[in-house]
C-alpha positions as a Markdown table, in Angstrom:
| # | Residue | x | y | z |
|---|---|---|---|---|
| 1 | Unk | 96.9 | 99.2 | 73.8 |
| 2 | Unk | 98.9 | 97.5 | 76.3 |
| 3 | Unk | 101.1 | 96.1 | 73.4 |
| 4 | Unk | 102.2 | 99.7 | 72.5 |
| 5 | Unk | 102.9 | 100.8 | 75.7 |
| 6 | Unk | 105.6 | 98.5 | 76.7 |
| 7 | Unk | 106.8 | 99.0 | 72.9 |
| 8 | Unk | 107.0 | 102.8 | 73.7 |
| 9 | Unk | 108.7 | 102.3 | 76.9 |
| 10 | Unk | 111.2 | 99.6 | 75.8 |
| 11 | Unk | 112.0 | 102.3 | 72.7 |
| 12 | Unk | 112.7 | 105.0 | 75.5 |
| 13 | Unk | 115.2 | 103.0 | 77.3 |
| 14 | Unk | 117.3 | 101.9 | 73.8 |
| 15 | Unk | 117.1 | 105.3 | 72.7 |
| 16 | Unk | 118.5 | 106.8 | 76.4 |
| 17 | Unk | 120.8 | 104.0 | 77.2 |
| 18 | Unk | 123.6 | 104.5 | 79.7 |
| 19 | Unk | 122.4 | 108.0 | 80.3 |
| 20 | Unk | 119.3 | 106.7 | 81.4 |
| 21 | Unk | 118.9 | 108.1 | 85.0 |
| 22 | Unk | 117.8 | 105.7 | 88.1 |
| 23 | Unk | 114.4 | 107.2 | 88.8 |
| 24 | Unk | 113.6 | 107.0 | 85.1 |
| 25 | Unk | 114.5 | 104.0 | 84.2 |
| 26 | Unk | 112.6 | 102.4 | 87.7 |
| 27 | Unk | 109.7 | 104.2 | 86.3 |
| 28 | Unk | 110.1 | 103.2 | 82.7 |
| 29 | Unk | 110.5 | 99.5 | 84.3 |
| 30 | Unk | 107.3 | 99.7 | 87.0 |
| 31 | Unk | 105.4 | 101.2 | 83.5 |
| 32 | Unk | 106.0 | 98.1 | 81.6 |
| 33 | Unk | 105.5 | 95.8 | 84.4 |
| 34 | Unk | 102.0 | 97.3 | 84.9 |
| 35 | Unk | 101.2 | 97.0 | 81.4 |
| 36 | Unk | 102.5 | 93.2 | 81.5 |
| 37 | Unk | 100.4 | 93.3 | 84.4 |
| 38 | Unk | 97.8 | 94.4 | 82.7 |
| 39 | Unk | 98.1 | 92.2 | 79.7 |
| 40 | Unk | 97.9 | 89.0 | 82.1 |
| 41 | Unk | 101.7 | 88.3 | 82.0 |
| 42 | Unk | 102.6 | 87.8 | 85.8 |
| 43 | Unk | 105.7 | 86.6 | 85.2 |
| 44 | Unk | 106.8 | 89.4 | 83.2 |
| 45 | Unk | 104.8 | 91.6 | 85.4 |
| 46 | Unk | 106.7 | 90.8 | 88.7 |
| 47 | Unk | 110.4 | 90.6 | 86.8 |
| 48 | Unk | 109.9 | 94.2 | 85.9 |
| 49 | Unk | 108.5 | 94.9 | 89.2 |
| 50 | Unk | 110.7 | 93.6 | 91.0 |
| 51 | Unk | 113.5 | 95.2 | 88.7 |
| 52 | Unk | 111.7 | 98.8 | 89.0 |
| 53 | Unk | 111.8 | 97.7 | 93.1 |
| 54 | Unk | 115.3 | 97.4 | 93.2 |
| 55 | Unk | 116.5 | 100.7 | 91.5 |
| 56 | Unk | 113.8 | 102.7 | 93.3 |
| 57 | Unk | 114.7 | 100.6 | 97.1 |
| 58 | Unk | 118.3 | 101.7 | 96.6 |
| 59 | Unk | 117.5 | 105.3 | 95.7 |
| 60 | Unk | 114.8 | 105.8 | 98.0 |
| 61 | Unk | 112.1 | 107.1 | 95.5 |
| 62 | Unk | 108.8 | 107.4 | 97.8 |
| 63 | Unk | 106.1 | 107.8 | 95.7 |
| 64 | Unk | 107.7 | 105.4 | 93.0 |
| 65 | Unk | 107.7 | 102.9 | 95.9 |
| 66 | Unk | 104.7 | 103.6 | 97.0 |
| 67 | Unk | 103.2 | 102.7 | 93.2 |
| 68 | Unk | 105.6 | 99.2 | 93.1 |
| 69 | Unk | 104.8 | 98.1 | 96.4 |
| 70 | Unk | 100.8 | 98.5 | 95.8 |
| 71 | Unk | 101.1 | 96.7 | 92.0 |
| 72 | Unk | 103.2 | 94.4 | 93.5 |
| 73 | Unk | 100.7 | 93.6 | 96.7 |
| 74 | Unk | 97.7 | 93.4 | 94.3 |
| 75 | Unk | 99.3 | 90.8 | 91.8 |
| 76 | Unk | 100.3 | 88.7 | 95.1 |
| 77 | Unk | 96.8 | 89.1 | 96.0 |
| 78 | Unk | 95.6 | 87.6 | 92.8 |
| 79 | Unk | 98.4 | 84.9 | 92.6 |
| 80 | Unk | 97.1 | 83.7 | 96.1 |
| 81 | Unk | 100.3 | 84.9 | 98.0 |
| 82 | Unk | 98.8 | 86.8 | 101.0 |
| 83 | Unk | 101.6 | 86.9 | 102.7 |
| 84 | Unk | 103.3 | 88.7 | 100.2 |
| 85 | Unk | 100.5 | 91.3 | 99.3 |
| 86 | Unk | 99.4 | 92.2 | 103.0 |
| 87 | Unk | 103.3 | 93.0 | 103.0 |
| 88 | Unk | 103.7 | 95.0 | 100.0 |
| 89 | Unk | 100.2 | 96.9 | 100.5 |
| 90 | Unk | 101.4 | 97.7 | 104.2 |
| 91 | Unk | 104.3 | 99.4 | 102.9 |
| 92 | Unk | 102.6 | 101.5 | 100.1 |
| 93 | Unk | 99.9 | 102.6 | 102.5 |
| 94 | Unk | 102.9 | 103.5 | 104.6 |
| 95 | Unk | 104.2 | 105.7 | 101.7 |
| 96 | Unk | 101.0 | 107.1 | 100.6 |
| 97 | Unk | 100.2 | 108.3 | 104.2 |
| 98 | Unk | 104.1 | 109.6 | 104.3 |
| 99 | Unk | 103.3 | 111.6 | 100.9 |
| 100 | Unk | 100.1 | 112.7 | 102.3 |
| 101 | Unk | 98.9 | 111.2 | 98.5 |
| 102 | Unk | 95.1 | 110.0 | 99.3 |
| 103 | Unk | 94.2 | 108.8 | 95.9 |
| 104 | Unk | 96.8 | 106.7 | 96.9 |
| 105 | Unk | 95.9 | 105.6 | 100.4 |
| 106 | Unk | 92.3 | 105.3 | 99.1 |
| 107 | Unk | 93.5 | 102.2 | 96.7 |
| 108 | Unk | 95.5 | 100.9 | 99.0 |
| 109 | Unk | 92.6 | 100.5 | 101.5 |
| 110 | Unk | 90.6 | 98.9 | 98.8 |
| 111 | Unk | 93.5 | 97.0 | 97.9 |
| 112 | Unk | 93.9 | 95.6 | 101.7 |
| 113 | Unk | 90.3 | 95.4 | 102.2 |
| 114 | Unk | 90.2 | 93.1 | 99.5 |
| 115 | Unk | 93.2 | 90.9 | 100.2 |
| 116 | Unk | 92.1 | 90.3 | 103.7 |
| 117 | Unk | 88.6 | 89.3 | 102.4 |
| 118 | Unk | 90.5 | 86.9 | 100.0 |
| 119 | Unk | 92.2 | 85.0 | 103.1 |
| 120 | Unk | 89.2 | 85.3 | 104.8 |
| 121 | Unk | 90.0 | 88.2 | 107.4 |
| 122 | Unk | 86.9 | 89.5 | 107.5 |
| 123 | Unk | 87.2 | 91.6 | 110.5 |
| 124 | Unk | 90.7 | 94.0 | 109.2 |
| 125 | Unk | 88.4 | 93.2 | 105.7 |
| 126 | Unk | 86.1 | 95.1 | 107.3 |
| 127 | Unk | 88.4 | 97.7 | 108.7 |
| 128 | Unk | 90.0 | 98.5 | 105.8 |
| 129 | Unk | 87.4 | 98.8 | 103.6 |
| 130 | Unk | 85.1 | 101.1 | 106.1 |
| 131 | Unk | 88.2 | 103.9 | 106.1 |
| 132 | Unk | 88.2 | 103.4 | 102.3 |
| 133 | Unk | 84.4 | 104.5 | 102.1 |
| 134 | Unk | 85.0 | 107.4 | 104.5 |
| 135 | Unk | 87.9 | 108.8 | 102.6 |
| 136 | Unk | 86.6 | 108.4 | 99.5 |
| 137 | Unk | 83.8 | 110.1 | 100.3 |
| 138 | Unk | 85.8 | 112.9 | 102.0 |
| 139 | Unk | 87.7 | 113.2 | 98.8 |
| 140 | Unk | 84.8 | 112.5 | 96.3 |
| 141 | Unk | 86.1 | 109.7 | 94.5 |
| 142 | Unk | 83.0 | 107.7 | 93.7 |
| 143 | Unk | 84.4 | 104.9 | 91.4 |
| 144 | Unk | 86.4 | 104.0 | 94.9 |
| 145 | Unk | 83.5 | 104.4 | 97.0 |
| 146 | Unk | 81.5 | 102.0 | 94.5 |
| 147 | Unk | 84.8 | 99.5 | 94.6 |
| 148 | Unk | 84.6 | 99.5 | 98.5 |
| 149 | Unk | 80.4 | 99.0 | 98.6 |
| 150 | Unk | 81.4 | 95.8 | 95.9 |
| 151 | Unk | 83.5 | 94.1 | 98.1 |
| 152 | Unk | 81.7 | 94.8 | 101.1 |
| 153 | Unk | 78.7 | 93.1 | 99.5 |
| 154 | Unk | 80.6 | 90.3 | 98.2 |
| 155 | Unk | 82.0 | 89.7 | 101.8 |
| 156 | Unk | 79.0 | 89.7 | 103.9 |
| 157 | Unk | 77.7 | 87.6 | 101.2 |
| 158 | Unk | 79.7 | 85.1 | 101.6 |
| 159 | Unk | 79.2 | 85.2 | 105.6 |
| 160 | Unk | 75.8 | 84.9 | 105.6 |
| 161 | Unk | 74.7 | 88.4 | 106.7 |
| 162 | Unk | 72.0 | 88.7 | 104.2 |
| 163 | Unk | 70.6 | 92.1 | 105.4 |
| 164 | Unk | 74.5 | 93.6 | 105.5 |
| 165 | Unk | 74.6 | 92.4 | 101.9 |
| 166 | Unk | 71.5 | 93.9 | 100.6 |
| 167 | Unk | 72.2 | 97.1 | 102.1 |
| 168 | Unk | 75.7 | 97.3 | 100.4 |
| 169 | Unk | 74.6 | 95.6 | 97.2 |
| 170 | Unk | 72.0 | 98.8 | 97.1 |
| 171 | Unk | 74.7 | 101.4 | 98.3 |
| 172 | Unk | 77.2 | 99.8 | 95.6 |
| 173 | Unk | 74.0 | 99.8 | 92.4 |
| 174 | Unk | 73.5 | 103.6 | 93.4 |
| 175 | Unk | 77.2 | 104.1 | 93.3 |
| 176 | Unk | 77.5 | 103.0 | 89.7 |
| 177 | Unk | 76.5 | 106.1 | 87.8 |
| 178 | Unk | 76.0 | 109.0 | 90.3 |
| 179 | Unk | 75.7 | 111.4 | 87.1 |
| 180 | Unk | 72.6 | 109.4 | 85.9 |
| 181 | Unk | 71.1 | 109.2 | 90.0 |
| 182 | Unk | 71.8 | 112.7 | 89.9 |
| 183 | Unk | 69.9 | 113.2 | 86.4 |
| 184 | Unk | 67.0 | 110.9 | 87.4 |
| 185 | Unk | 66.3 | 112.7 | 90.9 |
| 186 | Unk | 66.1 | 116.5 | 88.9 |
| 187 | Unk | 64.3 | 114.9 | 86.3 |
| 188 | Unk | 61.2 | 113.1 | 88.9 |
């Protein structure tokens, strides 16, 4: 499918051309470099990025920014540049928090949560990933929730807290399909 978006979004930049305004074309760009993304073309991915960053820096586009800076923080993350990512997720969770978007800050804190686990900051891991269950909660978004209980387990796997691990491998097992938990508890 990814194939078809970026030949959809390609199409609607030929077809616009010069009249092709700044915010549109920055989101036509951050589209395909998602999808390249996506796909498993980083290289691609970050040239359209950082393309898509350019036009929406100059312009100021918030919640454009917001969306580069996160996609661009989470393929850092995975191309083992923590630098980078702790950097570019800072500054969409800045925006996101600005815009008062929190579907937005609630990825981002997953996003950090993870990228400080990766670099082994467990502790701002920790931090990060706590606010991430409480807001997702707040805002009932259990596929989050479940994403922050995942990497919690994973982390205090990996550190040895065997007890912390069980408890948020259970939390993270009952967060996978709260429709069937919900279906199973009317039906005992």
């Amino acid at each position: 499918h990814y194939d078809e978006a970026i030949e959809y979004y390609k199409r609607s930049m030929e077809r616009r051309g010069a009249q092709l305004e700044t915010m549109t074309k920055a989101r036509l760009l951050a589209n395909i470099g998602y999808s390249e993304y996506r796909r498993g073309n980083f290289d691609a991915a970050m040239k359209y990025h950082t393309e898509a960053r350019d036009l929406a820096e100059k312009s100021q586009y918030s919640s454009l920014l917001a969306y580069i800076y996160y996609n661009l923080g989470i393929m850092f993350t995975e191309t083992d540049n923590p630098e980078a990512s702790l950097e570019y997720l800072n500054r969409s969770l800045q925006y996101y928090n600005q815009l008062g978007l929190k579907n937005g800050v609630l990825q981002v804190l997953n996003a950090l949560g993870a990228a400080n686990f990766k670099i082994g900051n467990f502790a701002q891991s920790r931090k990060y990933l706590g606010q991430a269950v409480a807001l997702g909660k707040q805002i009932h978004a259990p596929d989050q929730v479940k994403l922050s209980y995942e990497t919690l387990y994973l982390m205090y796997e990996k550190t040895g807290h065997e007890r912390a691990a069980h408890q948020y491998l259970k939390l993270n097992t009952n967060a996978k399909d709260p429709l069937k938990n919900t279906f199973e508890s009317k039906t005992i």
